[in-house]
C-alpha positions in Angstrom: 12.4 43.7 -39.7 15.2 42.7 -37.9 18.9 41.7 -40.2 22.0 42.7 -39.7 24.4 44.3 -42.4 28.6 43.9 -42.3 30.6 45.8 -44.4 33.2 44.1 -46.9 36.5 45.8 -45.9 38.6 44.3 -48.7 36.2 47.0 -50.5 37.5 49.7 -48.2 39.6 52.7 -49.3 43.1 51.7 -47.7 44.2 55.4 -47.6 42.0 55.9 -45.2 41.0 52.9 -43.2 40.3 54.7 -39.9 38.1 57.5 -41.4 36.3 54.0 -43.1 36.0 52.2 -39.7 35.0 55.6 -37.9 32.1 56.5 -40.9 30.8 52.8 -41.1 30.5 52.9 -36.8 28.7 55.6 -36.6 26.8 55.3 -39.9 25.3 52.1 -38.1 27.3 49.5 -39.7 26.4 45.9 -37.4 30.0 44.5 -37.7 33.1 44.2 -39.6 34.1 41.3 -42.2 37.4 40.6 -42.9 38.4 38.3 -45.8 41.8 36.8 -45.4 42.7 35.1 -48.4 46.1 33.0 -48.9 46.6 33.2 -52.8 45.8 29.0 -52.7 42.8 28.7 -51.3 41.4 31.1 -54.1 43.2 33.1 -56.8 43.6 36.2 -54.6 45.3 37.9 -51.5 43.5 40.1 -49.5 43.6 41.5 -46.6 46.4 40.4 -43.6 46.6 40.0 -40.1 47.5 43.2 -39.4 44.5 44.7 -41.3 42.3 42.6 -39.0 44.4 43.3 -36.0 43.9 47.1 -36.6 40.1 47.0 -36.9 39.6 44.6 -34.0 41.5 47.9 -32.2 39.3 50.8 -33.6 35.6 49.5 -33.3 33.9 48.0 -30.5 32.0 46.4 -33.2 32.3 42.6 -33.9 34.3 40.8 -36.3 33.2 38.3 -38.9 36.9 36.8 -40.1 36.0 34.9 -43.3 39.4 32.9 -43.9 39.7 31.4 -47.3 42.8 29.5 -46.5 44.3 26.3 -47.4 44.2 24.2 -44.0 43.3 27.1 -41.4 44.3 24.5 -38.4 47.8 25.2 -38.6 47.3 28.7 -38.2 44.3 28.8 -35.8 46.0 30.5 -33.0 47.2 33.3 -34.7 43.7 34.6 -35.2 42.6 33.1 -32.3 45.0 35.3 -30.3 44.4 38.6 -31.9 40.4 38.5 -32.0 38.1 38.9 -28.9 34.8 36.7 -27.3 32.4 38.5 -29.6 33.8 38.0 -33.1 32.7 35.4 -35.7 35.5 33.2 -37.4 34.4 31.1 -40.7 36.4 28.5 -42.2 35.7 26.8 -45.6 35.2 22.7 -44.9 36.9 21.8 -48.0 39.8 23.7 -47.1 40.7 21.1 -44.0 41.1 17.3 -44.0 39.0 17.5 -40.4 37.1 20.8 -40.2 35.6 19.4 -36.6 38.9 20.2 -35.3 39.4 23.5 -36.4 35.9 24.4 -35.0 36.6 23.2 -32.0 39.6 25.6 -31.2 37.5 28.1 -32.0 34.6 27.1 -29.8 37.1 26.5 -26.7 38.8 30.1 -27.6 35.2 31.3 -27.0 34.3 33.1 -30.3 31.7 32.0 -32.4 32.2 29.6 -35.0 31.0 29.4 -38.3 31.2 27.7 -42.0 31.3 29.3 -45.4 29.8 27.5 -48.1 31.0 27.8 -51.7 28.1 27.9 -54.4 29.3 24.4 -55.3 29.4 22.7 -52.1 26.1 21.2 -51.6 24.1 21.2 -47.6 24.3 17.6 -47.7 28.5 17.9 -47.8 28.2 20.0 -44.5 25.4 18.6 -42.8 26.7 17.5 -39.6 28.9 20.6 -39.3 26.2 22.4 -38.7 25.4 20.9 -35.2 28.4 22.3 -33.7 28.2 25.6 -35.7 26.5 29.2 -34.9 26.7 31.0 -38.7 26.7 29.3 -41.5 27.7 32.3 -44.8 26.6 31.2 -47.5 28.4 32.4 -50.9 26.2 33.4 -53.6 29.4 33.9 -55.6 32.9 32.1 -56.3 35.2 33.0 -53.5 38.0 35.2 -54.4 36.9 38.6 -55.7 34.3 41.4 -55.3 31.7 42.4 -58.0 31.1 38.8 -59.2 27.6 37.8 -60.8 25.2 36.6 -58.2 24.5 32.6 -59.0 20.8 31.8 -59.0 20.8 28.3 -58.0 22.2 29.4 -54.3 18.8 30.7 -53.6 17.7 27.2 -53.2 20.5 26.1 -51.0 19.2 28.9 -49.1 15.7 27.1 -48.8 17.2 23.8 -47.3 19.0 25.5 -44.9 16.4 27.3 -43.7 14.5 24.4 -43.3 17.3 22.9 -40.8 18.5 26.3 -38.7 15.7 26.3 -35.9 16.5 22.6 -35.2 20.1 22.6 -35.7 20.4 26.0 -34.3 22.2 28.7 -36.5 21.9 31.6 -38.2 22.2 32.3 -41.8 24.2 35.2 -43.9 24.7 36.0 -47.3 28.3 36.6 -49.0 28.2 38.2 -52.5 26.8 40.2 -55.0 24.6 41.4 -52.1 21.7 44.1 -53.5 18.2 46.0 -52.4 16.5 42.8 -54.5 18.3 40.0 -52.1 17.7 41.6 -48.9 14.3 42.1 -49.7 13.9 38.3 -51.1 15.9 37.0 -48.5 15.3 38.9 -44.7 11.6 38.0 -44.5 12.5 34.4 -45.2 14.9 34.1 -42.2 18.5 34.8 -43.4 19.9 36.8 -40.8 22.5 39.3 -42.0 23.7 40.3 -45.3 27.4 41.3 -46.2 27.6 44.5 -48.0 30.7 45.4 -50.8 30.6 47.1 -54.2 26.9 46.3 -55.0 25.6 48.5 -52.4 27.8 49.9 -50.3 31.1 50.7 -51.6 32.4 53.0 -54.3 28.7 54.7 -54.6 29.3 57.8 -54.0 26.5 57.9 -51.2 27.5 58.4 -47.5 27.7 55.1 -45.6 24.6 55.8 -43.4 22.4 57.2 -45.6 22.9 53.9 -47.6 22.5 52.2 -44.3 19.5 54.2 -43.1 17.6 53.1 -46.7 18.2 49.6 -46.5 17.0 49.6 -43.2 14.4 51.5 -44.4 13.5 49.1 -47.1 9.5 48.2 -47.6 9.0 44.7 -47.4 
């Protein structure tokens, strides 16, 4: 079966964040996500622009920027500058009085755009947003912090949108609390890629792409 997984670098070991990078590459990692938060957005820094810039210089691999910032239009360019064609940038809707616009810059910057959605913003909120965008991430947590409890009811937000992504045209990926059990419910019901942190990934005490190479590996 066909899925991609990203890895959750705010979960990285900072002391070593090349050796990170280097082991996820070759361990067969499918891109990189990056979560820039502001401190207002959600009750949490993490990650900066020069902790994107420097991964965006060691892999080839894409990017998937996840920024959960208070009104990411007036800081657009910055990211826009310092990421390349093939990398992903989401914003949160809520987070901007016209999230149209903010898409669009990213569009004519020629990356791909994308939406997050927070477990208590509903499809119907977002619903035209998601003719103009290519990912939507769907959080199956509260934004702000790794190794959160997964929220059930997201599973059926899941379900409408995968009723609507062949006609609106994107792609789906889960954000949060992301285990064996998800990827197994999930993959084979057309969510395309799954973020991995702390559930499976980091901090386990198992090399990156032996964990990768099992979940690959997975029987559906």
């Amino acid at each position: 079966m066909n899925f991609e997984l990203m890895a959750s670098m705010m979960c990285a070991d900072y002391g070593k964040l090349e050796k990170e990078v280097r082991t996820l590459e070759e361990g067969g990692i499918d891109s990189f996500h990056i979560d820039i938060m502001d401190g207002r957005y959600v009750p949490n820094f993490a990650m900066s622009l020069n902790d994107m810039s420097y991964i965006a210089s060691a892999t080839k691999k894409p990017l998937d920027v996840h920024l959960m910032i208070e009104r990411p239009n007036n800081n657009i360019e910055i990211f826009l500058t310092k990421l390349r064609k093939k990398d992903t940038i989401y914003i949160h809707p809520e987070a901007e009085y016209h999230p149209s616009t903010t898409l669009q810059k990213i569009i004519n910057a020629g990356m791909v755009p994308g939406i997050a959605i927070n477990p208590g913003t509903s499809v119907e909120n977002v619903y035209e947003m998601l003719r103009i965008v290519k990912k939507v991430l769907v959080m199956s947590v509260n934004p702000g912090n790794a190794g959160q409890m997964y929220l059930p009811y997201v599973g059926k937000k899941i379900t409408k949108l995968l009723a609507l992504k062949e006609d609106m045209d994107f792609e789906i990926y889960w954000d949060g609390a992301c285990g064996a059990d998800k990827i197994l419910e999930f993959a084979p019901k057309g969510v395309k890629g799954f973020v991995l942190g702390t559930t499976l990934l980091f901090g386990r005490g198992t090399a990156y792409g032996e964990t990768l190479q099992a979940i690959r590996e997975l029987r559906f």
